[in-house]
C-alpha positions as CSV (number, residue, x, y, z in Angstrom):
1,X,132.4,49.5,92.4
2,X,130.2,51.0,89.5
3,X,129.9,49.8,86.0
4,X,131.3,53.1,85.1
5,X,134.2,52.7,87.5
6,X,135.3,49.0,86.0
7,X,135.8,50.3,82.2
8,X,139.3,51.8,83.0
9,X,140.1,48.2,84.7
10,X,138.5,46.4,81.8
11,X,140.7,48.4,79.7
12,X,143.9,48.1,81.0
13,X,143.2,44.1,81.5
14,X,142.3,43.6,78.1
15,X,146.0,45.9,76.8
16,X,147.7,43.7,79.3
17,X,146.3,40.6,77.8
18,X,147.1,41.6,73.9
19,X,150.5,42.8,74.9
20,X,151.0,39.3,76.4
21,X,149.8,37.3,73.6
22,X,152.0,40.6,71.2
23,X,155.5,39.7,73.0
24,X,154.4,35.6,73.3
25,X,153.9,36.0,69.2
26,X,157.3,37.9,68.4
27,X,159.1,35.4,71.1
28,X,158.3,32.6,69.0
29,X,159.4,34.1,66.2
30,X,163.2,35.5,68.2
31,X,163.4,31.5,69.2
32,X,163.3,30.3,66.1
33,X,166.3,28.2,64.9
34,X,167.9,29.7,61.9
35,X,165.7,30.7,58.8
36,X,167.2,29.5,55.8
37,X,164.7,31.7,53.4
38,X,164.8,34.8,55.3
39,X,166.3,37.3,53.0
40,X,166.3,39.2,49.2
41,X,166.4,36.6,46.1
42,X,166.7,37.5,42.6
43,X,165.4,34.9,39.5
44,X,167.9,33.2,37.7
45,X,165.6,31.0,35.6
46,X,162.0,29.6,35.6
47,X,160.8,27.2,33.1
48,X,158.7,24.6,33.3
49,X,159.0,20.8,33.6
50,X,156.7,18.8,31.3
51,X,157.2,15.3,31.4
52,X,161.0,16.3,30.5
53,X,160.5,18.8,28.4
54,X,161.5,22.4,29.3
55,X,159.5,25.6,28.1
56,X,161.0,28.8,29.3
57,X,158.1,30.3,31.0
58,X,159.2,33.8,31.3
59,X,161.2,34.5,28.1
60,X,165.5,33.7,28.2
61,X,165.6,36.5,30.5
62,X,163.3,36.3,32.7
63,X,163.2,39.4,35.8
64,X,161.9,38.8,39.0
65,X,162.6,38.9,42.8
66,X,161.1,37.3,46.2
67,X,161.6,38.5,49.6
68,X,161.2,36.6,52.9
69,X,161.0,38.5,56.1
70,X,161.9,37.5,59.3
71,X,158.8,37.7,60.8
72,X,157.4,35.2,58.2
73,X,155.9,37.3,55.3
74,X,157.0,37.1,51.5
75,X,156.3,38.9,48.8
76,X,157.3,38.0,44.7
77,X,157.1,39.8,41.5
78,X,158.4,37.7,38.5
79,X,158.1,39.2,34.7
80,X,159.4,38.9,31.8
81,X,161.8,42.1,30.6
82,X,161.5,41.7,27.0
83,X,158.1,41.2,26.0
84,X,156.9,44.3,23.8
85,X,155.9,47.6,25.4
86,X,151.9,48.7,24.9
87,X,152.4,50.8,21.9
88,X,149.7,53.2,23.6
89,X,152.1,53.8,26.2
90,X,149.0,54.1,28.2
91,X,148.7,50.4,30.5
92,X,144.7,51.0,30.3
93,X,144.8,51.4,26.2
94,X,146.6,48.1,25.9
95,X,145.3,45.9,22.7
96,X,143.5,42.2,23.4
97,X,146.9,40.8,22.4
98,X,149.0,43.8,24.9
99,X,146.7,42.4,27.9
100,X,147.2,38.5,27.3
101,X,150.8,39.2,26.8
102,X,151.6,41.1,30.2
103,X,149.2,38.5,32.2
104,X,151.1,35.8,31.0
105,X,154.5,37.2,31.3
106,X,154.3,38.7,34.6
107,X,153.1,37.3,38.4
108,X,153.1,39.1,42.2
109,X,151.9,37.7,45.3
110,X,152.1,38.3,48.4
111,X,151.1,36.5,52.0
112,X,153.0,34.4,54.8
113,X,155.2,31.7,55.1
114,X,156.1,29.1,57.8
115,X,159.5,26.9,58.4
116,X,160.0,23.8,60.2
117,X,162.6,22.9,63.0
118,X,165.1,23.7,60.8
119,X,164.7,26.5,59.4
120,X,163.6,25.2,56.1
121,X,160.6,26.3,54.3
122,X,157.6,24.8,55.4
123,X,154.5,26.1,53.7
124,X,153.0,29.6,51.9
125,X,150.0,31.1,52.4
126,X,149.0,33.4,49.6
127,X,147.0,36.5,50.5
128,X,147.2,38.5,47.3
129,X,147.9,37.9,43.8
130,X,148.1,39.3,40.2
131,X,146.5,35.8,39.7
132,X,143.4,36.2,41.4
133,X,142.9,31.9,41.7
134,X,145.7,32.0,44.1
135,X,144.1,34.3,46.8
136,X,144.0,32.5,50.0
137,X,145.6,29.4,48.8
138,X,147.9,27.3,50.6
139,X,150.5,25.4,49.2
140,X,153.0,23.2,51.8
141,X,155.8,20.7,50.9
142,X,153.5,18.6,48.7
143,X,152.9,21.3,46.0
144,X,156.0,24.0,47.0
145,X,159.3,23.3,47.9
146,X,162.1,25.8,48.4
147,X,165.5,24.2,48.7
148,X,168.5,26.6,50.2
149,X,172.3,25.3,48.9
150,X,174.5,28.4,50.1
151,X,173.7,31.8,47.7
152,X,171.2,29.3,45.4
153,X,167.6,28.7,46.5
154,X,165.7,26.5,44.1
155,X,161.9,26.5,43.9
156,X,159.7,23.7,42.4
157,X,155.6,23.8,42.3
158,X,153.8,20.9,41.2
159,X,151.4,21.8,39.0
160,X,149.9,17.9,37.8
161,X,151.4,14.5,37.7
162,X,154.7,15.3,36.0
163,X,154.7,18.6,35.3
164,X,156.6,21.3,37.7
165,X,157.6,25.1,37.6
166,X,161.3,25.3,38.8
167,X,162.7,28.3,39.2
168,X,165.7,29.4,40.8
169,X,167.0,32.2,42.6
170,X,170.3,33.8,43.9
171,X,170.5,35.7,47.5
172,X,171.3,39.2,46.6
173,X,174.4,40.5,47.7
């Protein structure tokens, strides 16, 4: 046979092959025991721990909500609703103080998540954020833990020795 002759061959190897390794990927995810993150979550509350004293982090009302796919991708926006509005009305004429202010009351991300045997969260692997220090960070049960009791999920990141962000969430209905 040709050189010419083998590319169709070559071809239809190399679809076979990706489809393989395509189905082996997605059956791993359909045997999966039960994911206990999977789902929509809305913020309750996120303040954070300093050596026992709480600071609200995102106002007394804070808005937010993270979702968990089933095949293992997340994505989070958290703000907070009642910080002022840019008096420009115009996000690219915000003041100095507009700027800081919406930075600091306000975080998305976005990436992939894992779970262990038992469905539980395992670890996060940011691919994009607001924050621009979190790109491509990992963060696994040392630094993130995301703790499932029925319709309550509570979240706590350890920022330094005795200092946390907890923030909890509710499964939406």
């Amino acid at each position: 046979m040709t050189a010419s002759k083998n590319i169709p061959l070559l071809v239809f190897a190399g679809l076979v092959l990706l489809i393989s390794v395509a189905g082996k990927s997605s059956d791993k995810i359909k045997k999966m025991k039960k994911n206990n993150v999977v789902g929509t979550w809305n913020l309750i509350s996120a303040y954070m721990d300093n050596h026992g004293n709480r600071i609200d982090i995102l106002g007394s009302h804070p808005g937010g909500m993270v979702i968990f796919t089933e095949d293992l991708h997340f994505i989070v926006v958290i703000n907070n609703p009642d910080i002022p509005k840019f008096v420009s009305g115009d996000r690219s004429k915000g003041t100095a103080e507009e700027y800081k202010s919406a930075v600091t009351n306000s975080l998305g991300a976005y990436g992939t998540y894992t779970i262990d045997e038992n469905g539980d969260f395992l670890e996060q692997h940011v691919l994009g954020s607001t924050y621009q220090n979190m790109n491509g960070t990992n963060r696994g049960r040392n630094e993130l833990t995301e703790k499932v009791d029925g319709n309550r999920m509570m979240e706590n990141l350890k920022i330094a020795d005795g200092i946390t962000v907890n923030i909890n969430w509710q499964r939406a209905q």
